[in-house]
PDB file as gemmi writes it, atoms N, CA and C in Angstrom:
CRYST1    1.000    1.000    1.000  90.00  90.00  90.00 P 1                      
ATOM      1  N   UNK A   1     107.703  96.994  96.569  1.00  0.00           N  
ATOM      2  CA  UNK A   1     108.419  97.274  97.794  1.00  0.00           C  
ATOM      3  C   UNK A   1     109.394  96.130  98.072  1.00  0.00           C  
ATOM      4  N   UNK A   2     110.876  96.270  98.369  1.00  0.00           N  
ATOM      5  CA  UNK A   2     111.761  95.623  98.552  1.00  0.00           C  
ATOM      6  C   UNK A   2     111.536  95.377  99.979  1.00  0.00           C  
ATOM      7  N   UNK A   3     112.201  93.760 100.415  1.00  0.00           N  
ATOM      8  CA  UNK A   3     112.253  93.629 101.815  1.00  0.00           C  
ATOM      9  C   UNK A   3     113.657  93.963 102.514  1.00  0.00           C  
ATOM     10  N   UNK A   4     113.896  94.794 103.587  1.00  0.00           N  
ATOM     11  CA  UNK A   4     114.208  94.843 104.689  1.00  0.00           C  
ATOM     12  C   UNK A   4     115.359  93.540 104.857  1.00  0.00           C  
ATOM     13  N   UNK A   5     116.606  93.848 105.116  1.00  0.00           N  
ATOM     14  CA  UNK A   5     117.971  92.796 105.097  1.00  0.00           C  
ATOM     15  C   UNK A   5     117.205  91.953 106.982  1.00  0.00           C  
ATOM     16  N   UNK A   6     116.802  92.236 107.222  1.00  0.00           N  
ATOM     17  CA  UNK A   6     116.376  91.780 108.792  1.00  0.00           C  
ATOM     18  C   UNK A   6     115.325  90.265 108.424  1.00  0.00           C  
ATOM     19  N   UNK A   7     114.218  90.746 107.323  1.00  0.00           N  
ATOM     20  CA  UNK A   7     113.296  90.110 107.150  1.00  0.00           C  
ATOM     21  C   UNK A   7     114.124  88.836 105.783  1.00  0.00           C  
ATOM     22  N   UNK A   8     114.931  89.387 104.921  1.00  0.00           N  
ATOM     23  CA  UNK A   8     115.357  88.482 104.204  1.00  0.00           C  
ATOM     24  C   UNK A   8     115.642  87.538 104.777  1.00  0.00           C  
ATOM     25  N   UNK A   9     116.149  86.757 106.019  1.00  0.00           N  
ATOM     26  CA  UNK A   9     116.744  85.786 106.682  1.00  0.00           C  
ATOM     27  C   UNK A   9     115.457  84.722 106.355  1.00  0.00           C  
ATOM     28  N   UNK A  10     114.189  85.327 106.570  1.00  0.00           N  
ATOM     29  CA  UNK A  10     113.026  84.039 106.434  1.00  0.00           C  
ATOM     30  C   UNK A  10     112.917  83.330 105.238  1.00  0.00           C  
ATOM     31  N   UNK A  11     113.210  84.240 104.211  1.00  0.00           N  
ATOM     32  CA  UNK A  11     113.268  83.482 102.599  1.00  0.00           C  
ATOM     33  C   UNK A  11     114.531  82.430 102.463  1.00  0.00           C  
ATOM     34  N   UNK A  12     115.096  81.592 102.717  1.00  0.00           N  
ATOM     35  CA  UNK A  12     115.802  81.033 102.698  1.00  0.00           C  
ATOM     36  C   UNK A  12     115.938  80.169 101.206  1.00  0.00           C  
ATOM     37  N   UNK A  13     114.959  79.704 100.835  1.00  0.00           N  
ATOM     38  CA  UNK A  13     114.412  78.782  99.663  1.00  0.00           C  
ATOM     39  C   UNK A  13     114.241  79.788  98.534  1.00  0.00           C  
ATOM     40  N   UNK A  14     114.316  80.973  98.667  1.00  0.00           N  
ATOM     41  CA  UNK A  14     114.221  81.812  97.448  1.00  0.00           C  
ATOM     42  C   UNK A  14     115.059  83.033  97.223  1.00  0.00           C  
ATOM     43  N   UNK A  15     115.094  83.804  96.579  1.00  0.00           N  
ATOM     44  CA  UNK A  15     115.718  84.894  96.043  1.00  0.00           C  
ATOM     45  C   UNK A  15     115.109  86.111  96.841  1.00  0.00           C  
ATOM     46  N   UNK A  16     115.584  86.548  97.673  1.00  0.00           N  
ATOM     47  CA  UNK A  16     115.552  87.666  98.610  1.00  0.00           C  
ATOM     48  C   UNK A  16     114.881  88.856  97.812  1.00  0.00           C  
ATOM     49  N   UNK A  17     115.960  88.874  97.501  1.00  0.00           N  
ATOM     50  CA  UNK A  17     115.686  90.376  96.486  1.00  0.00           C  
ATOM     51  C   UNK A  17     115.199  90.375  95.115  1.00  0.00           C  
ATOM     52  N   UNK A  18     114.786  89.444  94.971  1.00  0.00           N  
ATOM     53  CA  UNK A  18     113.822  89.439  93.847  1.00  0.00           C  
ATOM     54  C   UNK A  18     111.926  89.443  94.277  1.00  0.00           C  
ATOM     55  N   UNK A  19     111.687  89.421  95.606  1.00  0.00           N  
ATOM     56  CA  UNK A  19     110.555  89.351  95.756  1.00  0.00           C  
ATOM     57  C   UNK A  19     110.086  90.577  96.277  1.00  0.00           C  
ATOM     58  N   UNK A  20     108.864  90.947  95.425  1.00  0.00           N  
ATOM     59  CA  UNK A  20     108.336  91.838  95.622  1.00  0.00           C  
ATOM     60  C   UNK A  20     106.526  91.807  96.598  1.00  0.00           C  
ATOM     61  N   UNK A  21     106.487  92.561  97.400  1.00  0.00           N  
ATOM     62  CA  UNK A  21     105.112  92.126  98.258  1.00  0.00           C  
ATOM     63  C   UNK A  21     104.149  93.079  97.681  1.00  0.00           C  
ATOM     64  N   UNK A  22     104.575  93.856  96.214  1.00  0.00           N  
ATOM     65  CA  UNK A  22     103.194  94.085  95.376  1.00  0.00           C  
ATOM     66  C   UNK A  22     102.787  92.721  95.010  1.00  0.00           C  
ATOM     67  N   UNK A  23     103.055  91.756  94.537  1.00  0.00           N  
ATOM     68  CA  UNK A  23     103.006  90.761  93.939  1.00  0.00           C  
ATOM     69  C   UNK A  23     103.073  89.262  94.091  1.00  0.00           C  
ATOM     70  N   UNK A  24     104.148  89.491  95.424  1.00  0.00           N  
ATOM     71  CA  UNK A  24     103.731  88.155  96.242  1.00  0.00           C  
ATOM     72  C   UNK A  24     103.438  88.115  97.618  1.00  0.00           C  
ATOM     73  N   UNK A  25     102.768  89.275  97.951  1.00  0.00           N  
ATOM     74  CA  UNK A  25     102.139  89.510  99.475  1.00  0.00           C  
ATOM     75  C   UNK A  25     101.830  88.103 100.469  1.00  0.00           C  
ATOM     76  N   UNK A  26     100.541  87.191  99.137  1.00  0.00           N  
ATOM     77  CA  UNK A  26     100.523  86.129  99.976  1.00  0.00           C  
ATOM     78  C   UNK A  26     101.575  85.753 100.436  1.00  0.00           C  
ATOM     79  N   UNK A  27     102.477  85.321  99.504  1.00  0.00           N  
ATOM     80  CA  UNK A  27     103.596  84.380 100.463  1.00  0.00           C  
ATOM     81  C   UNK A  27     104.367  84.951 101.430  1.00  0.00           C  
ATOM     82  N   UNK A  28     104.609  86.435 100.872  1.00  0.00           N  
ATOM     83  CA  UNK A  28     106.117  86.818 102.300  1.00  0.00           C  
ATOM     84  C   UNK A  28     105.058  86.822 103.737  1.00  0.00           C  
ATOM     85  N   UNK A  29     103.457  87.359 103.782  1.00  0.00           N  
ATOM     86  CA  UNK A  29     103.083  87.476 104.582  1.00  0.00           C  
ATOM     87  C   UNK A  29     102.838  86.309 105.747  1.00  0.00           C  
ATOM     88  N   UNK A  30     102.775  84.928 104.714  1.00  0.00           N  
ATOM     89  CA  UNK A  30     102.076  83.848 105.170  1.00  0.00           C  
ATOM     90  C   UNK A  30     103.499  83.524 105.798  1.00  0.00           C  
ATOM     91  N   UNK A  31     105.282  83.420 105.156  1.00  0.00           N  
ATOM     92  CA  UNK A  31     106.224  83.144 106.022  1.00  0.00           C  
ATOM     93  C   UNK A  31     106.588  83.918 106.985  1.00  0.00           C  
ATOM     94  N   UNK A  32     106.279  84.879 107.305  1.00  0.00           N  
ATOM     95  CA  UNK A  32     106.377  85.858 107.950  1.00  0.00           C  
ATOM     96  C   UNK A  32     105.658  85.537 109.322  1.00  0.00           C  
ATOM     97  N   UNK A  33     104.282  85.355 109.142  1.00  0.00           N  
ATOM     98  CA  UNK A  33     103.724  84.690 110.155  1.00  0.00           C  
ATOM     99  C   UNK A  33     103.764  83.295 110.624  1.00  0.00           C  
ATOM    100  N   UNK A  34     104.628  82.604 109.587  1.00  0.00           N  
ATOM    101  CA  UNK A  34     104.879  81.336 110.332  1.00  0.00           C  
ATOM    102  C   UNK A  34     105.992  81.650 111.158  1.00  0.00           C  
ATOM    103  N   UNK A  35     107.048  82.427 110.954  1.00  0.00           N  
ATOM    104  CA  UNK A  35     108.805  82.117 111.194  1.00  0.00           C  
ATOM    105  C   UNK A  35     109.138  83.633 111.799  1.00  0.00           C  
ATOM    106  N   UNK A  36     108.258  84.837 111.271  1.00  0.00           N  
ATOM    107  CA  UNK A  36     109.050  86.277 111.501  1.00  0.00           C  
ATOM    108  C   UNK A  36     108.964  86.258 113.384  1.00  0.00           C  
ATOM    109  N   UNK A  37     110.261  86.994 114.024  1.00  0.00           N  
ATOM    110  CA  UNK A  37     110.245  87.512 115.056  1.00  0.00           C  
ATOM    111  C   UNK A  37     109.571  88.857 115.535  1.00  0.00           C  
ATOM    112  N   UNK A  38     109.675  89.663 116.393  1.00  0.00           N  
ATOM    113  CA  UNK A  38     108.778  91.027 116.353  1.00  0.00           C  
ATOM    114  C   UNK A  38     108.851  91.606 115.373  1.00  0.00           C  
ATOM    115  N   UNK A  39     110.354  92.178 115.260  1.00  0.00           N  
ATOM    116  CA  UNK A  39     111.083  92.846 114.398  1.00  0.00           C  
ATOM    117  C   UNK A  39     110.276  93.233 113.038  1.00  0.00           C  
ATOM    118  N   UNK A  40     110.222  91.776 112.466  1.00  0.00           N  
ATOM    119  CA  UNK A  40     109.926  91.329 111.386  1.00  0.00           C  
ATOM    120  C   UNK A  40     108.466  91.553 110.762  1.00  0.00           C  
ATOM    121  N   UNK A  41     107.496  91.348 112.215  1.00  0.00           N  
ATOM    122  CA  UNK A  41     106.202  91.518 112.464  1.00  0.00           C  
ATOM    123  C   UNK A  41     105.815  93.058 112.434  1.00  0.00           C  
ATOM    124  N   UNK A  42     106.558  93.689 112.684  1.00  0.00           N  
ATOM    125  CA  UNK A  42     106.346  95.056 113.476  1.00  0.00           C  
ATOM    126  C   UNK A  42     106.243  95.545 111.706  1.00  0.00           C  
ATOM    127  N   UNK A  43     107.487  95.442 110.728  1.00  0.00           N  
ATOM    128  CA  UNK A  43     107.233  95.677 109.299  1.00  0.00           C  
ATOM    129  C   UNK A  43     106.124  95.767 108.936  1.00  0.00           C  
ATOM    130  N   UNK A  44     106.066  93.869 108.774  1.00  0.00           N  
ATOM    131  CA  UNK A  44     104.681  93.316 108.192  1.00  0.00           C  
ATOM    132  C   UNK A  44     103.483  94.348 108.365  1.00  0.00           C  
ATOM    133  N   UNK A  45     103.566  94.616 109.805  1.00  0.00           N  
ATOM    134  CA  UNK A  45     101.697  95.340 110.364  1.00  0.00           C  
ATOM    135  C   UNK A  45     101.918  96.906 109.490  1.00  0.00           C  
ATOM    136  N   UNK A  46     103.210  97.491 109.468  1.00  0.00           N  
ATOM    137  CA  UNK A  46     103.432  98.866 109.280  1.00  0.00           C  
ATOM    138  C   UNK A  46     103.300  98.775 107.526  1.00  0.00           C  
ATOM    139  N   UNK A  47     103.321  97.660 106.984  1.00  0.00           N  
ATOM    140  CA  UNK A  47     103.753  97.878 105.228  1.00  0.00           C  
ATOM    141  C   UNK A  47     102.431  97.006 104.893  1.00  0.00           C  
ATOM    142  N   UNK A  48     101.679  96.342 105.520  1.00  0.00           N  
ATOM    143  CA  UNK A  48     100.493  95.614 104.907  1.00  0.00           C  
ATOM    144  C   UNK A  48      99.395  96.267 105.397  1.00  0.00           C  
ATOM    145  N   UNK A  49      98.096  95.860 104.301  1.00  0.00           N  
ATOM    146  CA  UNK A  49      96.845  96.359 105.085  1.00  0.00           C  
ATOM    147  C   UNK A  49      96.407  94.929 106.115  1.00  0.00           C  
ATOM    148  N   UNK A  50      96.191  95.310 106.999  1.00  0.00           N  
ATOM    149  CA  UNK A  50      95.212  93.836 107.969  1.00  0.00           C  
ATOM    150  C   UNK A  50      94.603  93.579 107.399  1.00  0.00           C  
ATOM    151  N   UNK A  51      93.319  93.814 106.246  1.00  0.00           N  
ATOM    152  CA  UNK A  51      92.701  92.634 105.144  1.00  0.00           C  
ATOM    153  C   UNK A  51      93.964  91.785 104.463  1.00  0.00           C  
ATOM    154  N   UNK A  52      94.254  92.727 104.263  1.00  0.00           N  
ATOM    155  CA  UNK A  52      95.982  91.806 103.162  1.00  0.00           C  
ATOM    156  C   UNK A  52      96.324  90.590 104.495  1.00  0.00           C  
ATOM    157  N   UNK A  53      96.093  90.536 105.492  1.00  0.00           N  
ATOM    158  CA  UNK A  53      96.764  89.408 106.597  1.00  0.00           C  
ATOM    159  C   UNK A  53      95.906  88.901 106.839  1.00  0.00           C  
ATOM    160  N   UNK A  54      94.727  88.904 107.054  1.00  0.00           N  
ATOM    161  CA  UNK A  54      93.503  88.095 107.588  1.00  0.00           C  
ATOM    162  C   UNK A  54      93.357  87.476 106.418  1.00  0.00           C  
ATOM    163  N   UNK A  55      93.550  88.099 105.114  1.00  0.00           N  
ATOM    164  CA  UNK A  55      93.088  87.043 103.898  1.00  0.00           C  
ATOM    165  C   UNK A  55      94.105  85.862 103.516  1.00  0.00           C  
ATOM    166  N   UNK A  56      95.365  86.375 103.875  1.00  0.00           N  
ATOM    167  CA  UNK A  56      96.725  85.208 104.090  1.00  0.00           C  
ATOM    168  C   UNK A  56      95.862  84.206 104.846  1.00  0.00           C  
ATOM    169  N   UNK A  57      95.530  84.924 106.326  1.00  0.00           N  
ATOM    170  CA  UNK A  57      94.991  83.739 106.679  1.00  0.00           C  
ATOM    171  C   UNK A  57      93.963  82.512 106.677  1.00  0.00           C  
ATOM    172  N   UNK A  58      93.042  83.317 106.467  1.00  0.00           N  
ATOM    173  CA  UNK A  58      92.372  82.470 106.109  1.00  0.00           C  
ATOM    174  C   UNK A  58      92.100  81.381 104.570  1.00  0.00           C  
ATOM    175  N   UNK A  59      92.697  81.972 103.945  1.00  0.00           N  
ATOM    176  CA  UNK A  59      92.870  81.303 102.792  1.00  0.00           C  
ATOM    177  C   UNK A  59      94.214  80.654 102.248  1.00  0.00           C  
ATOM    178  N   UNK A  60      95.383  81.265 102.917  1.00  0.00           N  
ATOM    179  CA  UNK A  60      96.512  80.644 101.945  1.00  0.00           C  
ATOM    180  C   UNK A  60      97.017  79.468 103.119  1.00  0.00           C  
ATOM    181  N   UNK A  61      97.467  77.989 102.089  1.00  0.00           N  
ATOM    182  CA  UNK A  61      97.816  76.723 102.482  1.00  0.00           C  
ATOM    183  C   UNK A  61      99.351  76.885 102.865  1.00  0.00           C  
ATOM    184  N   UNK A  62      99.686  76.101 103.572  1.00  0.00           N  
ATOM    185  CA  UNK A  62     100.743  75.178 104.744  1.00  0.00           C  
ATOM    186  C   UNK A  62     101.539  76.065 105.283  1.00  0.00           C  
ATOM    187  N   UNK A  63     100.436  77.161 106.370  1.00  0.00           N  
ATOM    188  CA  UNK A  63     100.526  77.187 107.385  1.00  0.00           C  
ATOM    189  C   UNK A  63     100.724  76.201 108.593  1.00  0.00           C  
ATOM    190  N   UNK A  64     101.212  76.055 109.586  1.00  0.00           N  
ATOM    191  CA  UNK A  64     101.298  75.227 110.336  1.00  0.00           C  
ATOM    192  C   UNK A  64     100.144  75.438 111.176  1.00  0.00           C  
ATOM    193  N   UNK A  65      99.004  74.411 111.858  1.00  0.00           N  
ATOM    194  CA  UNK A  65      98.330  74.316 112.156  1.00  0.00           C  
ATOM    195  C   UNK A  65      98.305  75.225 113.438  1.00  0.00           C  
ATOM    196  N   UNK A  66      99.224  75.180 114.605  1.00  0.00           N  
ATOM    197  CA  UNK A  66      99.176  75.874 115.171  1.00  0.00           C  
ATOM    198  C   UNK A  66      99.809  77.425 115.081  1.00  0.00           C  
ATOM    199  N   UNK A  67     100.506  77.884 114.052  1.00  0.00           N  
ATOM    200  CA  UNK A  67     100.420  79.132 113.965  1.00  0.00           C  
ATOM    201  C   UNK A  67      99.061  79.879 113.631  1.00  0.00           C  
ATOM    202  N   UNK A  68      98.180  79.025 112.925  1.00  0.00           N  
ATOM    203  CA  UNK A  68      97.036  79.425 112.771  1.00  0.00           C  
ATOM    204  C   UNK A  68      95.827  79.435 113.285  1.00  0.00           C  
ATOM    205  N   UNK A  69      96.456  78.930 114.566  1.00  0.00           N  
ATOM    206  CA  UNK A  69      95.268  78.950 115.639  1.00  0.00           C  
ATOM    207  C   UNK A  69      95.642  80.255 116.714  1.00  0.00           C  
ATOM    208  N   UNK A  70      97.052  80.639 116.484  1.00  0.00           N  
ATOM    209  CA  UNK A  70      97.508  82.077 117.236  1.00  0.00           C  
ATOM    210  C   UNK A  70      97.090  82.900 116.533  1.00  0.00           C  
ATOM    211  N   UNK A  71      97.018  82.861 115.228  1.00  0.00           N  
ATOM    212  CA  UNK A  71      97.087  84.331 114.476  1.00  0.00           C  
ATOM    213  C   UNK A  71      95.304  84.101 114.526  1.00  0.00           C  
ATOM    214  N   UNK A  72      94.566  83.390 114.757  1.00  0.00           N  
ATOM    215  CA  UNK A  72      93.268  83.169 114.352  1.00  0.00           C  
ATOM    216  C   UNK A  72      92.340  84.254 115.520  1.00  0.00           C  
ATOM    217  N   UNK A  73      93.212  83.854 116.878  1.00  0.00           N  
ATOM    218  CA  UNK A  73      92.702  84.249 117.890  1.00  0.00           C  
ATOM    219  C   UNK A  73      93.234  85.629 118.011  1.00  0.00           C  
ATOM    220  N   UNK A  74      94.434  85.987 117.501  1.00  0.00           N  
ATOM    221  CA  UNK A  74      95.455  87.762 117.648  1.00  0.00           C  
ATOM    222  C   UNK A  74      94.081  88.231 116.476  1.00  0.00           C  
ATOM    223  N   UNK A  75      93.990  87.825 115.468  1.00  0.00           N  
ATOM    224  CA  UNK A  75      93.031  88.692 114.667  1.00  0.00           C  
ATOM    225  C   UNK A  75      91.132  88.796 114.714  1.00  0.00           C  
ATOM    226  N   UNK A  76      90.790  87.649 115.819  1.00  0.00           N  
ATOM    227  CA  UNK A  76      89.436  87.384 115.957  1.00  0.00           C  
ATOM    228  C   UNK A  76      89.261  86.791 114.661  1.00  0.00           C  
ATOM    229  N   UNK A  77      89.573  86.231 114.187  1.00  0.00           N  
ATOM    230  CA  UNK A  77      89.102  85.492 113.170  1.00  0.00           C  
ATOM    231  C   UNK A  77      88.402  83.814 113.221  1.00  0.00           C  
ATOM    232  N   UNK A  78      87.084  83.706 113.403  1.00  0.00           N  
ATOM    233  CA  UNK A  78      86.255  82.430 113.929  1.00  0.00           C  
ATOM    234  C   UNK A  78      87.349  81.234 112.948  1.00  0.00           C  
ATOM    235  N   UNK A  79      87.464  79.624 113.597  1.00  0.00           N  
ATOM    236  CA  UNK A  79      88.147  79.049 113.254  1.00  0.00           C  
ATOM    237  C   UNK A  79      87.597  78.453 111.872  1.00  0.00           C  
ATOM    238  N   UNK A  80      86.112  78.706 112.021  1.00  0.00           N  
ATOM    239  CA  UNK A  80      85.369  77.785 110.356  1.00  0.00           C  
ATOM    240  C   UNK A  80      86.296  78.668 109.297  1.00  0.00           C  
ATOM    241  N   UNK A  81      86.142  79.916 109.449  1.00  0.00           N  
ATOM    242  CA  UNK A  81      86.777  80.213 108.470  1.00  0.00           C  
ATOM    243  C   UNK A  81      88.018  80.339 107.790  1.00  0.00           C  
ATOM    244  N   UNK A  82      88.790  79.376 108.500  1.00  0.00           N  
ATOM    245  CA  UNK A  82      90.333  79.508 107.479  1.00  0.00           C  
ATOM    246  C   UNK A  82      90.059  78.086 107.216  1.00  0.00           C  
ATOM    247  N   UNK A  83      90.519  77.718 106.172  1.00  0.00           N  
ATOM    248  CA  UNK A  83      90.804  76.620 105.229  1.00  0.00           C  
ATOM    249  C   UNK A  83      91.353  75.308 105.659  1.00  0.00           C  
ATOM    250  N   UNK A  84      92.471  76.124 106.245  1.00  0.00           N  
ATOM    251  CA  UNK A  84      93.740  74.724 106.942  1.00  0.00           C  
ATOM    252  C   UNK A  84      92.874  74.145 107.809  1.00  0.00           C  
ATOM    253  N   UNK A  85      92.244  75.079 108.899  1.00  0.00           N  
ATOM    254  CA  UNK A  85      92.004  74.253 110.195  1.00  0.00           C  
ATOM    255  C   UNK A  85      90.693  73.121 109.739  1.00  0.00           C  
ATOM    256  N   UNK A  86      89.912  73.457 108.379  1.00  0.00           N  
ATOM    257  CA  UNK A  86      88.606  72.714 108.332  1.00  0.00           C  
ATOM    258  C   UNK A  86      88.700  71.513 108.130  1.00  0.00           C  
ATOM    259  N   UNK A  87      88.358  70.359 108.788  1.00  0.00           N  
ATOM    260  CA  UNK A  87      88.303  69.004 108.795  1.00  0.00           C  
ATOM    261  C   UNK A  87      88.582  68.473 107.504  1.00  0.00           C  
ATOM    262  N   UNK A  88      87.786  69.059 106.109  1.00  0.00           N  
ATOM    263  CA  UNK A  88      87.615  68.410 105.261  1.00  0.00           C  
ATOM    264  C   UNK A  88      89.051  68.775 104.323  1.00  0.00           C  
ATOM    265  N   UNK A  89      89.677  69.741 104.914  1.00  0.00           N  
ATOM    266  CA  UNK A  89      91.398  70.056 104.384  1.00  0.00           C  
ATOM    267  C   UNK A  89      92.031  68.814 105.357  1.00  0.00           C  
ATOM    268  N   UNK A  90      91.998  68.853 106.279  1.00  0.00           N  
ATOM    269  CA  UNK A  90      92.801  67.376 106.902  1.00  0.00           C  
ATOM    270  C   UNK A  90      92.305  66.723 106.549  1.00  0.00           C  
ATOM    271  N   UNK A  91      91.401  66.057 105.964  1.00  0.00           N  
ATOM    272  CA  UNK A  91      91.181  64.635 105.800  1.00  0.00           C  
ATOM    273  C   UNK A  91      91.874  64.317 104.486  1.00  0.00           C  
ATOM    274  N   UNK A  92      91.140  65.681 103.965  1.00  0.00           N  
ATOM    275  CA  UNK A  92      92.142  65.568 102.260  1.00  0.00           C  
ATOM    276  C   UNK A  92      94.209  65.285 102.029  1.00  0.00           C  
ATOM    277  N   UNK A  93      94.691  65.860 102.932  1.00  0.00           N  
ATOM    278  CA  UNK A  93      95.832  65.629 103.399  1.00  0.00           C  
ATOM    279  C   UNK A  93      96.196  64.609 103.529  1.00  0.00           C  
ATOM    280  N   UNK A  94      95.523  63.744 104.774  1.00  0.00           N  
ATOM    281  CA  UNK A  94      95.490  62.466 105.567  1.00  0.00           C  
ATOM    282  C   UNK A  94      95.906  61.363 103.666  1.00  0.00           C  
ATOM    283  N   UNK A  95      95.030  61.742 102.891  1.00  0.00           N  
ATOM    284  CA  UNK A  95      94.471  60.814 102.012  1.00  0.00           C  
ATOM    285  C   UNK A  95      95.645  61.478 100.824  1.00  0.00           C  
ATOM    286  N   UNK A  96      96.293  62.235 100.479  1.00  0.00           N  
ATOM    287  CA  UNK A  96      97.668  62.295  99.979  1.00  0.00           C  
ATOM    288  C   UNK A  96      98.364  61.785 100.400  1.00  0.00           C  
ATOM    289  N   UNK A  97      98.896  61.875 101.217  1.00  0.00           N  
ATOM    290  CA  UNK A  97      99.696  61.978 101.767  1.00  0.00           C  
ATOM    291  C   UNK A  97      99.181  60.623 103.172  1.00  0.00           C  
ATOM    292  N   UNK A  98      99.903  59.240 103.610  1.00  0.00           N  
ATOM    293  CA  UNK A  98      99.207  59.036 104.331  1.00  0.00           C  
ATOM    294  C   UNK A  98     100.112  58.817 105.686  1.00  0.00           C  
ATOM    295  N   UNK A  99     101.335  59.452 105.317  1.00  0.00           N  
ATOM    296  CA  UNK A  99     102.204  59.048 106.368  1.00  0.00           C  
ATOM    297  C   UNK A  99     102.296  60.385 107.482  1.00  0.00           C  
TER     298      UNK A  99                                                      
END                                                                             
């Protein structure tokens, strides 16, 4: 499935029309929910399954911390279970990265 000229604006760093959300669901979904407006959102819910988005969330990395505390609470999803928010992912961060 091709994206929508509305939703291409979020890919900025990549090739629009080369991405397909058989294949790279995680990612358009995960920028989508960092950056998409309704518009954009309204797609997403109509062309994905909600497992396909709850599993973005909880599992796929650099989300921004607080988008993932909105989408955590829009989907009921308890906070242990996504990845980003768990202590032992920030600390690991902290310790890459130390600036």
């Amino acid at each position: 499935m091709k994206l929508p000229s509305y939703v291409k604006k979020y890919f900025w760093d990549a090739d629009a029309d080369k991405l397909d959300m058989s294949r790279q669901a995680d990612y358009v979904i995960a920028r989508l929910l960092q950056y998409g407006d309704i518009r954009s959102m309204r797609w997403l819910f109509r062309h994905t399954d909600k497992e396909d988005v709850r599993r973005a969330i909880t599992n796929r990395r650099g989300i921004p911390a607080r988008s993932l505390r909105f989408w955590t609470l829009f989907f009921n999803i308890p906070k242990h279970k996504v990845k980003c928010l768990s202590k032992s992912y920030q600390n690991r961060q902290e310790t890459i990265w130390p600036y």
